[in-house]
Structures are given as structure tokens and as C-alpha cells.
ChimeraX commands (.cxc) that place a marker at each C-alpha (Angstrom):
marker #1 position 0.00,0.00,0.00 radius 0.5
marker #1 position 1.50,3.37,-1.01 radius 0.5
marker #1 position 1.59,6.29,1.04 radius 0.5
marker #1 position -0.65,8.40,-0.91 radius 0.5
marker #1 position -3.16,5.24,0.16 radius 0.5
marker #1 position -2.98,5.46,3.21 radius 0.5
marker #1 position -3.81,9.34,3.68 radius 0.5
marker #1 position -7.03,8.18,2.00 radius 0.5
marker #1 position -7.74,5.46,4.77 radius 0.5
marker #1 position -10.63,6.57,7.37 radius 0.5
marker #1 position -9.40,6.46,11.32 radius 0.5
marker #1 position -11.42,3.13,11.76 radius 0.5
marker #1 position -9.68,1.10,8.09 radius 0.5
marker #1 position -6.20,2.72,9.84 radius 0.5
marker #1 position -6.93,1.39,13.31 radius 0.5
marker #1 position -8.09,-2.19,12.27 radius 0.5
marker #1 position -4.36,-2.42,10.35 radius 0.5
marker #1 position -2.84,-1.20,13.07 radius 0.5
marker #1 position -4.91,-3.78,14.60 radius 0.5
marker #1 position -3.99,-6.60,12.61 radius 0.5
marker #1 position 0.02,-5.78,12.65 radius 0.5
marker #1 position 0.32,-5.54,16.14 radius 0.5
marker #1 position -1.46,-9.41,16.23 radius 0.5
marker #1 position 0.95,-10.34,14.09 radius 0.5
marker #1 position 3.94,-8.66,15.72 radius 0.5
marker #1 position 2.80,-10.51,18.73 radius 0.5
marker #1 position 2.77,-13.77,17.10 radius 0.5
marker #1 position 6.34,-13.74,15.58 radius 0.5
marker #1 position 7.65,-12.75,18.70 radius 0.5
marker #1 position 5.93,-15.93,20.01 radius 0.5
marker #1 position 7.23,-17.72,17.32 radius 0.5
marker #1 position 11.17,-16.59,18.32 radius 0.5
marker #1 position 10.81,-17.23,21.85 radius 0.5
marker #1 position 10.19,-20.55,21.01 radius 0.5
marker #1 position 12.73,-20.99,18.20 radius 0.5
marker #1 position 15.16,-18.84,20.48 radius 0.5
marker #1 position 14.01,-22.07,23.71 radius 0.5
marker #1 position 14.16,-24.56,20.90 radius 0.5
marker #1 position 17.31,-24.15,19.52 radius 0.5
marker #1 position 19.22,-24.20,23.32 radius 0.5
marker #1 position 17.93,-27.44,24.22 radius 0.5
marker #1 position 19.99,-30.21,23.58 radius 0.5
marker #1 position 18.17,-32.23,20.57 radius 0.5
marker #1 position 20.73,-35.50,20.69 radius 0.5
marker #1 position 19.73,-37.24,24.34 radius 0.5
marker #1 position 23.07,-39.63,25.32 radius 0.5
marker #1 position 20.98,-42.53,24.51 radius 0.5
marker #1 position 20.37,-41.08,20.79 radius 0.5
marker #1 position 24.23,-40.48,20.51 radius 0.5
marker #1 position 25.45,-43.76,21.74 radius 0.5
marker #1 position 23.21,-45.49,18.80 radius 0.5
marker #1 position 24.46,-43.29,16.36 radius 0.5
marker #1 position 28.26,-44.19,17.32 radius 0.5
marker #1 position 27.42,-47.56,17.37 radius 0.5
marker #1 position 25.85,-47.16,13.98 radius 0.5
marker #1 position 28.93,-45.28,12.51 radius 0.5
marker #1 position 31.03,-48.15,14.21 radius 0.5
marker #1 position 29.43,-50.61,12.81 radius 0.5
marker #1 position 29.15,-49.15,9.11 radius 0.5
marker #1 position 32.96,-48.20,9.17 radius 0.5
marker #1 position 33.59,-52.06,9.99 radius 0.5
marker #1 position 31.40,-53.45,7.29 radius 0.5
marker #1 position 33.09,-51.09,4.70 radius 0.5
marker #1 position 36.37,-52.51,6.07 radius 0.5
marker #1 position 35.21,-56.29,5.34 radius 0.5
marker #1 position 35.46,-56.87,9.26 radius 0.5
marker #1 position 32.31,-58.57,11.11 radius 0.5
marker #1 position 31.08,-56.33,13.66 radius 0.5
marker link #1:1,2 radius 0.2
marker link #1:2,3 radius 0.2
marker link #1:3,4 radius 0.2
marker link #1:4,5 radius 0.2
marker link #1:5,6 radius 0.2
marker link #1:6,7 radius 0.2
marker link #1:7,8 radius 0.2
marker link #1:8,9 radius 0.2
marker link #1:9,10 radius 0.2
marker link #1:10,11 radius 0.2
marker link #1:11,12 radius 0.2
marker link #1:12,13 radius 0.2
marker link #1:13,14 radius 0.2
marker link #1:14,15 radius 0.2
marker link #1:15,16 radius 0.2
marker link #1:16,17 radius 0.2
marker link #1:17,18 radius 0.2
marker link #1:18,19 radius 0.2
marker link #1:19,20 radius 0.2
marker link #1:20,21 radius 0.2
marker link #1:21,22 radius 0.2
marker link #1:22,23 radius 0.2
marker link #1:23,24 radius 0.2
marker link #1:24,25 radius 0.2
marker link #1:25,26 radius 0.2
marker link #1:26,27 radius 0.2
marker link #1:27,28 radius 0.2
marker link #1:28,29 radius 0.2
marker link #1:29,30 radius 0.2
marker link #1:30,31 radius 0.2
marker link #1:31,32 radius 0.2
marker link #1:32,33 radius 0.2
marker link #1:33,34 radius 0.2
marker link #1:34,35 radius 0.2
marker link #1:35,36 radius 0.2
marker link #1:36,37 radius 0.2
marker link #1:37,38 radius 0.2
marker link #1:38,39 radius 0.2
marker link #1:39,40 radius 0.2
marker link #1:40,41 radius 0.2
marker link #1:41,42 radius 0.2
marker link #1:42,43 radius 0.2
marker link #1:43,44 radius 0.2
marker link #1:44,45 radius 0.2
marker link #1:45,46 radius 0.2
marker link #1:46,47 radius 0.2
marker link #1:47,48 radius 0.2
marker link #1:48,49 radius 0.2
marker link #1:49,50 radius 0.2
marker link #1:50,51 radius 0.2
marker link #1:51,52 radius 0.2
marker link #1:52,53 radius 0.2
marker link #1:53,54 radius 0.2
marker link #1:54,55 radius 0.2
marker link #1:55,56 radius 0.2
marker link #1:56,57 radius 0.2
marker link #1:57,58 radius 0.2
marker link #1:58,59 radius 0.2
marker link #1:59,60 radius 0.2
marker link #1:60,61 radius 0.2
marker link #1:61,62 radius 0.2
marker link #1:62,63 radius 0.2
marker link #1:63,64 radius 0.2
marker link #1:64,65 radius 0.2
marker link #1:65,66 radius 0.2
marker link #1:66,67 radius 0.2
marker link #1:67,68 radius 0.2
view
């Protein structure tokens, strides 16, 4: 929307945009917090890991033609 559009908006068409973008400002800054909570937690429990080592272990031996 240009400017010269928006000088041509009543009080009540400005107020229900200013409406709707503060809703939506709201929701992306729920949206980061939980990114932001997301991203410090620890994804790979020790449990997760240790299969994936023994995965790679076992791989690494099969490529080398040993028997796991």
C-alpha cells in the first residue's frame, strides 16, 4: 500500500491495520521465543548419541570387510 493510500484510509480502516500488525507482531515474537528455547535445548539425548556411534562403528567395519 503506497503512502498516498494510506492518507485516503478513514481512522477506523487505519486502526483495524494497526490492529492486525500488532497481532501479528505478537505472534512472531511468540514464534522466536520458542525458536530462540528450541534451539538451546539439547536435541541428541546420550541414549540417541550412543546409537548413532554404534551405527557409525558398525558401518565403518562393514566397509572394512570386518564382522562387527
Amino acid at each position: 500500500m503506497t503512502e498516498k493510500e494510506l492518507r485516503h484510509l478513514k481512522r477506523a480502516e487505519l486502526l483495524e491495520i494497526l490492529f492486525y500488525l500488532q497481532k501479528e507482531n505478537e505472534s512472531l515474537k511468540a514464534e522466536l521465543e520458542t525458536l530462540k528455547q528450541g534451539s538451546t535445548e539439547n536435541v541428541f539425548t546420550p541414549e540417541v548419541l550412543e546409537q548413532l556411534k554404534t551405527t557409525i562403528r558398525e558401518t565403518i567395519q562393514e566397509i572394512n570387510g570386518e564382522q562387527p
